[in-house]
N, C-alpha and C positions, 0 to 999 in steps of 0.2 A: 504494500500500500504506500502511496505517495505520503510523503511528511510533509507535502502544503498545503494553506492554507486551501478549504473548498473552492469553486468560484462557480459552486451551484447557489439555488436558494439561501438567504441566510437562515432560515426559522425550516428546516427542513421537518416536516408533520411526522408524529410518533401514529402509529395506530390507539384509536379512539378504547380498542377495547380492553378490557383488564379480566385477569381469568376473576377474579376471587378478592376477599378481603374487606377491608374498612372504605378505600377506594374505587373499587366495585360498586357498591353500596351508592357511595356519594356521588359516581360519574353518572349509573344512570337515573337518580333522581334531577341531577342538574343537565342531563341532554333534555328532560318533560317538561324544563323551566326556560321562558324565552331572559336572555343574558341582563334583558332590558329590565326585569323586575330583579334579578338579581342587583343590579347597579341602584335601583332604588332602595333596597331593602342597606346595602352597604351605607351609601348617604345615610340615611335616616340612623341607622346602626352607629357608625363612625359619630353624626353628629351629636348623639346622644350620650355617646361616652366620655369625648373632650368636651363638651359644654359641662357634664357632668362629675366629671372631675375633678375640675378647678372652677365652681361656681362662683364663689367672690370675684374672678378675673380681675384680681388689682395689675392695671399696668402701672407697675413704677417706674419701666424703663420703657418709653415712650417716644423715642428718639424719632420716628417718622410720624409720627401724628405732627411735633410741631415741625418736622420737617417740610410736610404736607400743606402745614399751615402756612409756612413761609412761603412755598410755591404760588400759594395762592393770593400773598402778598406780593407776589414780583418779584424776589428775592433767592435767594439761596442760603442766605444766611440767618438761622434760627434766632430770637429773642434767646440771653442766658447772660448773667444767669438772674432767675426771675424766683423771686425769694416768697412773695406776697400774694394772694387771690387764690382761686380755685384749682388751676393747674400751677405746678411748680416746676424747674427742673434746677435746682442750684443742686443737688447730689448726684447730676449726670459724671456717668464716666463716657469716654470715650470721645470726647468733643476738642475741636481746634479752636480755643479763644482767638478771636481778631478785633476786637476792639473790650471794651468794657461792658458793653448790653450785647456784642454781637458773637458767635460761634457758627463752625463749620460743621458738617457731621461727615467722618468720614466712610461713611459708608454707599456703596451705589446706591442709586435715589429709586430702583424699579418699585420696592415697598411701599415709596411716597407716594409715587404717582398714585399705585394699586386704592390707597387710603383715599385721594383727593375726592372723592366725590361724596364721599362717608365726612370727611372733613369740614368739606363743604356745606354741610345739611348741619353736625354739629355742633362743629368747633374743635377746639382742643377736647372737647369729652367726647369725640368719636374714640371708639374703643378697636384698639389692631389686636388688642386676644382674641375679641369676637371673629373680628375677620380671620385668623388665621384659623380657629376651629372650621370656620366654614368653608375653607379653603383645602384644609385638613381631610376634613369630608369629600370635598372635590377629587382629592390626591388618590384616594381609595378607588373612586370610581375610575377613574383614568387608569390605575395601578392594572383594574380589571380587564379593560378593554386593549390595554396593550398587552397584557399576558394571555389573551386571550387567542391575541395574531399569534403569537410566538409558542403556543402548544394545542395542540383539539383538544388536548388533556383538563378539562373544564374543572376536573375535581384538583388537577394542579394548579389552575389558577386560583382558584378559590381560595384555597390554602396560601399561594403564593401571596396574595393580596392580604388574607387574614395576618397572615407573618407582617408584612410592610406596615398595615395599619398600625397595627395592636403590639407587634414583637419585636418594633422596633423604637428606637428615640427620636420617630417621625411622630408617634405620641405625646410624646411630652414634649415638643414643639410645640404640637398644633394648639394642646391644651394650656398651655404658657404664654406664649403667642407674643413675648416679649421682645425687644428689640431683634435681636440676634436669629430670635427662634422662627418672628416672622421670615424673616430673610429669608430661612431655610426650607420654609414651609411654601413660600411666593417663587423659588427659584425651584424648586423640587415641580410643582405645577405646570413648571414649562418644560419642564425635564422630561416630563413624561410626555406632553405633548409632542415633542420632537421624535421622541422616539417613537410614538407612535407613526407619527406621518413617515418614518425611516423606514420602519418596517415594514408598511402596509407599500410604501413605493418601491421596497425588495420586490415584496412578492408579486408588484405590475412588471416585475424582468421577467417572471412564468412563462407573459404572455408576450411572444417577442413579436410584437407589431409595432411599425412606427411610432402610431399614436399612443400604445399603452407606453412605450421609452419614453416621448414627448413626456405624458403624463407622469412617469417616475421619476422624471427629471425635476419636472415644477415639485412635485409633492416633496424631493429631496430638497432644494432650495426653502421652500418653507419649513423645514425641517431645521434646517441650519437658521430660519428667520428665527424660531422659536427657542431654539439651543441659544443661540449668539446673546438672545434676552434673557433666558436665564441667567447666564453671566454679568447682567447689571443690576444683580439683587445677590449673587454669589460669586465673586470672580474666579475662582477655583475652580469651578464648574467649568469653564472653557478649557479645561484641560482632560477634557472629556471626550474629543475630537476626536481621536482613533475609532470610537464605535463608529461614526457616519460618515471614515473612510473605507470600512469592511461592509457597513450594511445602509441600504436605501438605493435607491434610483439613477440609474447613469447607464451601466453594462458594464463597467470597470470602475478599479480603484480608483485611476486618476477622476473622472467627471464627476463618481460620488463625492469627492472630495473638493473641487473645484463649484460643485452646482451648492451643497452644505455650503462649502466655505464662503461663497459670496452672500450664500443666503447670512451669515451670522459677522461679515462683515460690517452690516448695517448699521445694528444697535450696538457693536463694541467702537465705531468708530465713534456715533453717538456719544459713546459714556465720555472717550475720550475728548472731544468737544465740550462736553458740561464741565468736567475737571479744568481744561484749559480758560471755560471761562469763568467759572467760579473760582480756582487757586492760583492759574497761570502755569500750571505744568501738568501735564501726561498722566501723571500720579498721582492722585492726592497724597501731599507734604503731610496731611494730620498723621498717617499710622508712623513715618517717622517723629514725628514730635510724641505722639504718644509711648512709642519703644525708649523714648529717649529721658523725658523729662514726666510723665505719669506715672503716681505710685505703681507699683506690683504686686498684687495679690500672692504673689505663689511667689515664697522665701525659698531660693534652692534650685529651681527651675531655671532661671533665666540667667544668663550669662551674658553681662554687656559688652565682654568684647567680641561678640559674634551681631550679626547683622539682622535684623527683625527676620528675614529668611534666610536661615543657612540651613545646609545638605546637614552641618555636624549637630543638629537639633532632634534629627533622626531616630538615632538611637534610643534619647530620653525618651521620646512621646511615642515611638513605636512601643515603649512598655507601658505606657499608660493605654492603648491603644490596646495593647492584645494581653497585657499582663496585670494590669492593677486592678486590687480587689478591696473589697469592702472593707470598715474599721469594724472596729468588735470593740464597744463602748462595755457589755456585759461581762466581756475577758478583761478585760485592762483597766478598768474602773473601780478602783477600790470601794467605792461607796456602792457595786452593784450587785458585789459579791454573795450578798445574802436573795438575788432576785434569782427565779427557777429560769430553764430551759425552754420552757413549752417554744408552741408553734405563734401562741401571741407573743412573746418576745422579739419576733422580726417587727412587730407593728408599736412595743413599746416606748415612749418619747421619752420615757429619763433614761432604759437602761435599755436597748437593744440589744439582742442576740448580734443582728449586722444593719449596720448602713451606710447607705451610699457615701463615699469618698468625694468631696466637690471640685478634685479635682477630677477625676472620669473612672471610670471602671471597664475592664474591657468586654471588647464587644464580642467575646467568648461567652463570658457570662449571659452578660445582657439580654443576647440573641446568639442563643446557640442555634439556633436554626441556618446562621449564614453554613455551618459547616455543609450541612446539603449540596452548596456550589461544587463541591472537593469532587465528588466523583465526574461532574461535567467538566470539569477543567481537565481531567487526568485522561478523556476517554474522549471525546470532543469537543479538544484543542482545535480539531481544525478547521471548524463550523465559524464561518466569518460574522454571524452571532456571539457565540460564545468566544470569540477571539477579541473582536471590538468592544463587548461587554468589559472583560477579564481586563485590557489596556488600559480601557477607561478608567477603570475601579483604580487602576494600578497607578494611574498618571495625578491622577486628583486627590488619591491616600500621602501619595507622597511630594507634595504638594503642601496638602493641610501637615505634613507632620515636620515639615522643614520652618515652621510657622514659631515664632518664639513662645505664642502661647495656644494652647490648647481647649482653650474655653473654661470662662469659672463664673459664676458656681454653673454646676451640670447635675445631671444623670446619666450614665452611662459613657458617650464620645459623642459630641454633639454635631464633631464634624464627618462622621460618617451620613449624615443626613445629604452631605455635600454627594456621593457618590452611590446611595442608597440605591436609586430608580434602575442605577444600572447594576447593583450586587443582585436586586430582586431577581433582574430575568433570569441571570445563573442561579439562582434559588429554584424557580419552579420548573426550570427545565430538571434541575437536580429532583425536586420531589416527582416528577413525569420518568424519568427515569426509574426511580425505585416506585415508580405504581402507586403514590400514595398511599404508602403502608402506614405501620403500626411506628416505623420509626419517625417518618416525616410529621405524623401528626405529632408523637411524643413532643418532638422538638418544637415543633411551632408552637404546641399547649408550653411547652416548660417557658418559649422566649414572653409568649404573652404574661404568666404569671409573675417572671421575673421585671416586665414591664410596667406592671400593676404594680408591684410594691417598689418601685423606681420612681413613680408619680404620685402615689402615697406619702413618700418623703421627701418627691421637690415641692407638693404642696405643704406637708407638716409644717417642716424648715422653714417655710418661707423664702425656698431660691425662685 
């Protein structure tokens, strides 16, 4: 057998049928269900969960709401710091002072825009938690209908999407919905939307007529529209480009890549444009000023003579990343010493059996379901699916982890959310592979529970 890469289909179809089992069972209840009330039943499911898990939705970190509001003042430059009245923000972090009432936010402004009409109607008491559950909600459905192109295996996608919602730190995102977490949850939305239009303009190469090429051409260029804007709500995300050089519309690697790439050219030149005229440079200056001269949360982590991104940041955050585990408040607490074991001790607020670490925990724990990918990587490497997925994961992981900081406070890695849309498809091709057994469920039930009591205590906490 050839060692390269396919240059058939990307999303090459598994047979629908399954001898036996738990997956059996759920495939052919879900072939008698049209996908469309499934995708309602998720919304309404998903949106139930993150409204209801963080009901108070205090934004205290609110950083596009007034960024929104400035937009809609003419401006770019936020009111700060503003000490007096109904909204506040003099305890922002992450801000560029430019004058004495005026700051910068250095963050791409895609989340602002998303806000402005909400903005618009309330003011600063428009709420971006609300928006992001909803959004959140959205992410599920979409999560659906791209895994849907990419296996006939419905019981896998099911599962695949259940895992993304629920078994991942795309949950406490959406339910948080806080500066940071919108971002991830707004940039995740377009992520999936690309990849849809990728895929589905793969599979117009089936039909090799002029017209359907013509057509997987445009749908890849929108592909790339959609991808290139995700990147100005997560800039990390653009390094995600490998997938929609292997998979979508053209008949080769170069035109998928060239029809993408012009498509996502648009809105990154875009960003660049705002930056050059709201700071005068390419870059926004704030995340240098911020590495430079804003306190640190995390004693021990940060090393100032390396460069807000360096390669040698690697090593530390890849253990926080695939190694770091919960504190044990119950063990090491002297004052806890006299409290029992039980199974309510995970849920206890003075003496924990275990809790979340705010700097991360890894996404072993978290979501042990990502191991699922393991066998699709091992066995169909050369599926330009699972090849551009795998890249992507790989370009954008290491990326976030060359980053000086890793997200505080969190649950779980909050920037795996950056590269999620694309670990999923290797997820359900993985559980399509193993048939939807007893193991794939096992793990998506353990990442979901583990998720639950991860959002349990970024609400307790207060992060």
């Amino acid at each position: 057998m050839s060692a390269s890469i396919s240059t058939g289909p990307a999303a090459t179809p598994e047979p629908p049928e399954l001898d036996s089992g738990p997956g059996a069972w759920l495939e052919a209840r879900l072939q008698h269900i049209d996908p469309l009330w499934v995708s309602v039943a998720l919304f309404v499911l998903a949106l139930l969960v993150f409204v209801g898990s963080n009901p108070a939705r205090h934004d205290f970190y609110d950083h596009f709401v007034w960024q929104a509001h400035a937009f809609l003042q003419g401006r770019a430059e936020i009111a700060y710091t503003v000490t007096e009245g109904p909204h506040q923000n003099f305890y922002f972090q992450d801000v560029l002072p430019v004058s004495g009432v005026r700051a910068l936010i250095p963050f791409p402004p895609l989340p602002a825009v998303v806000l402005l009409p909400f903005v618009a109607v309330w003011g600063l008491g428009a709420s971006g938690a609300a928006v992001a559950a909803v959004l959140g909600a959205v992410n599920l459905v979409l999560c659906w209908a791209v895994l849907l192109a990419v296996t006939p295996r419905r019981a896998a996608a099911l599962l695949g999407t259940i895992f993304y919602g629920f078994g991942t730190v795309a949950w406490y995102a959406a339910m948080l919905g806080t500066t940071w977490f919108l971002a991830h949850v707004v940039s995740s939305t377009l992520l999936f939307i690309a990849i849809g239009l990728a895929v589905r303009a793969d599979h117009a190469e089936i039909r090799a007529t002029a017209t359907h090429a013509r057509r997987g051409m445009a749908r890849q260029l929108a592909a790339g529209l959609a991808f290139g804007t995700a990147a100005t709500a997560r800039l990390t995300t653009i390094l995600g480009a490998p997938f929609f050089v292997f998979v979508g519309g053209g008949g080769s690697w170069a035109r998928r890549a060239v029809s993408a790439g012009m498509g996502a050219l648009i809105p990154v030149l875009l960003l660049v444009g705002y930056n050059v005229a709201t700071t005068g440079d390419v870059f926004h200056p704030a995340y240098v000023y911020l590495y430079e001269v804003e306190d640190r949360p995390q004693p021990g982590l940060v090393n100032p003579e390396w460069a807000a991104e360096d390669p040698r940041y690697i090593p530390q955050n890849s253990g926080i990343m695939l190694l770091s585990m919960p504190l044990t408040p119950l063990l090491d607490d002297p004052a806890c010493t006299d409290r029992s074991f039980g199974l309510d001790s995970l849920f206890d607020r003075e003496c924990p059996l275990l809790r979340p670490d705010p700097i991360g925990l890894s996404l072993l724990l978290t979501s042990p379901a990502y191991l699922l990918a393991i066998p699709v990587l091992l066995r169909d490497w050369r599926r330009r699916l699972v090849a551009g997925a795998a890249l992507a994961v790989l370009a954008i992981a290491l990326a976030d982890l060359m980053h000086f900081s890793q997200g505080w406070v969190q649950f779980g890695y909050r920037f795996s959310n950056d590269f999620a849309p694309f670990a999923t498809l290797l997820v359900a091709l993985g559980i399509a592979r193993l048939r939807a057994g007893w193991l794939s469920i096992a793990l998506v039930a353990v990442s979901v529970l583990v998720n639950a009591w991860g959002v349990y205590w970024g609400v307790t906490l207060g992060w």
